[in-house]
N, C-alpha and C positions, 0 to 999 in steps of 0.2 A: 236678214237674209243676205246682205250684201256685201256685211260683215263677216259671213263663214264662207262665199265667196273667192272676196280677196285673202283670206287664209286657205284657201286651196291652190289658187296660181302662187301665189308665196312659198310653199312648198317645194323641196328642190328634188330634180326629176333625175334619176340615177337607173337607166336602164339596163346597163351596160354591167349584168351579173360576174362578168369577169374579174372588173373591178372591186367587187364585194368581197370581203375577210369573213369568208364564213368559222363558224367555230369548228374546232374539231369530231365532235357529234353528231353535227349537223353531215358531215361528210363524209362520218360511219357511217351515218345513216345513209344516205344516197350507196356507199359501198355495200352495206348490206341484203337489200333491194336491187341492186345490180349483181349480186353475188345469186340471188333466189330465182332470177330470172337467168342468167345463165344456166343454172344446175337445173333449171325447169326445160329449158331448151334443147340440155344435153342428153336429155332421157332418152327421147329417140334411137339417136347416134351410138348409146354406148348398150342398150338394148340391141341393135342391130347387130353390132359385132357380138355381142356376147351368143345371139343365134346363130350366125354365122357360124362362129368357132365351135358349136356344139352339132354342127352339121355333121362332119369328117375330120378326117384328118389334115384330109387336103385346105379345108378351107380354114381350120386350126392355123395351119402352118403360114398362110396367108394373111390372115389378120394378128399375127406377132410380126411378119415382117411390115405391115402398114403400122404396127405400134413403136415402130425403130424409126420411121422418115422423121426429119427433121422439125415440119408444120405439127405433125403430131405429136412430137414431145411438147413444144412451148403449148401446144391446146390442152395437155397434161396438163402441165404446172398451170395453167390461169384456170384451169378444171378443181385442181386441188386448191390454188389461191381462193377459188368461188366457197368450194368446203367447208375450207378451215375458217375463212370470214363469215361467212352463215353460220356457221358451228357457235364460234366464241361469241359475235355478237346476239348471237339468241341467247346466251346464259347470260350476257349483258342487259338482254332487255328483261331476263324473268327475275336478274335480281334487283331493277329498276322496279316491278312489279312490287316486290316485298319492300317494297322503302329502303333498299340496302345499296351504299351509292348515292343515292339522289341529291345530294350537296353538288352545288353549280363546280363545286373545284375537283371534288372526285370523279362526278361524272363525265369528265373533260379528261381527266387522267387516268379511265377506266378506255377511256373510246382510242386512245392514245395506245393504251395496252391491246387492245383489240388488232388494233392498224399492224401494229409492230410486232406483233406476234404470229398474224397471217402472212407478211413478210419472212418470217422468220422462217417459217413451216416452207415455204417456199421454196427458200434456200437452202437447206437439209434435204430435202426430198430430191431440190434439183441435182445433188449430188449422184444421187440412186438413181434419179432416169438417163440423166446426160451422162 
């Protein structure tokens, strides 16, 4: 017993998550789950304007110019960044499901494509709102 012990304080103690080299899956995955949770929050928000604007006219015309301020475009774009990363990384995870991928090197270069692609969607879009 005093032998698995002194192999416990021997162990070297790294709290400090900052420091850690996570893989890149690992931090699709944290982005995905932070993607699902944003788009879960936004329901509210984006229900409310959509009854608003089916009110009048008047209150149509009001919520296009709240869709022009500035906070509201970048809540767009990390709106549609939430999308298109939940979007791609769920066919990422259904085609982990079927065994397709699953090699430690693809699945690294699949999570890679996922990142860079919801980036990408980003930037095309940001054109069209800003």
């Amino acid at each position: 017993m005093q032998n698995f012990n002194q192999r416990i304080n021997k162990r070297p103690k790294n709290l400090n998550l900052l420091s850690v080299k996570f893989p890149m899956s690992a931090i699709m995955s944290v982005g995905h789950r932070a993607a699902g949770i944003l788009l879960f929050l936004s329901i509210p928000y984006f229900l409310y304007l959509l009854q608003l604007s089916l009110n009048s006219e008047a209150d149509f015309v009001w919520v296009k110019e709240q869709l022009k301020s500035p906070i509201v475009k970048v809540y767009s774009l990390l709106m549609i960044w939430s999308l298109a990363h939940h979007f791609l990384a769920g066919i990422r995870y259904l085609l982990l499901d079927f065994d397709v991928g699953i090699e430690k090197h693809l699945a690294q270069k699949s999570a890679l494509i996922v990142m860079a692609a919801g980036f990408i969607i980003v930037i095309v879009f940001s054109f069209k709102i800003i």
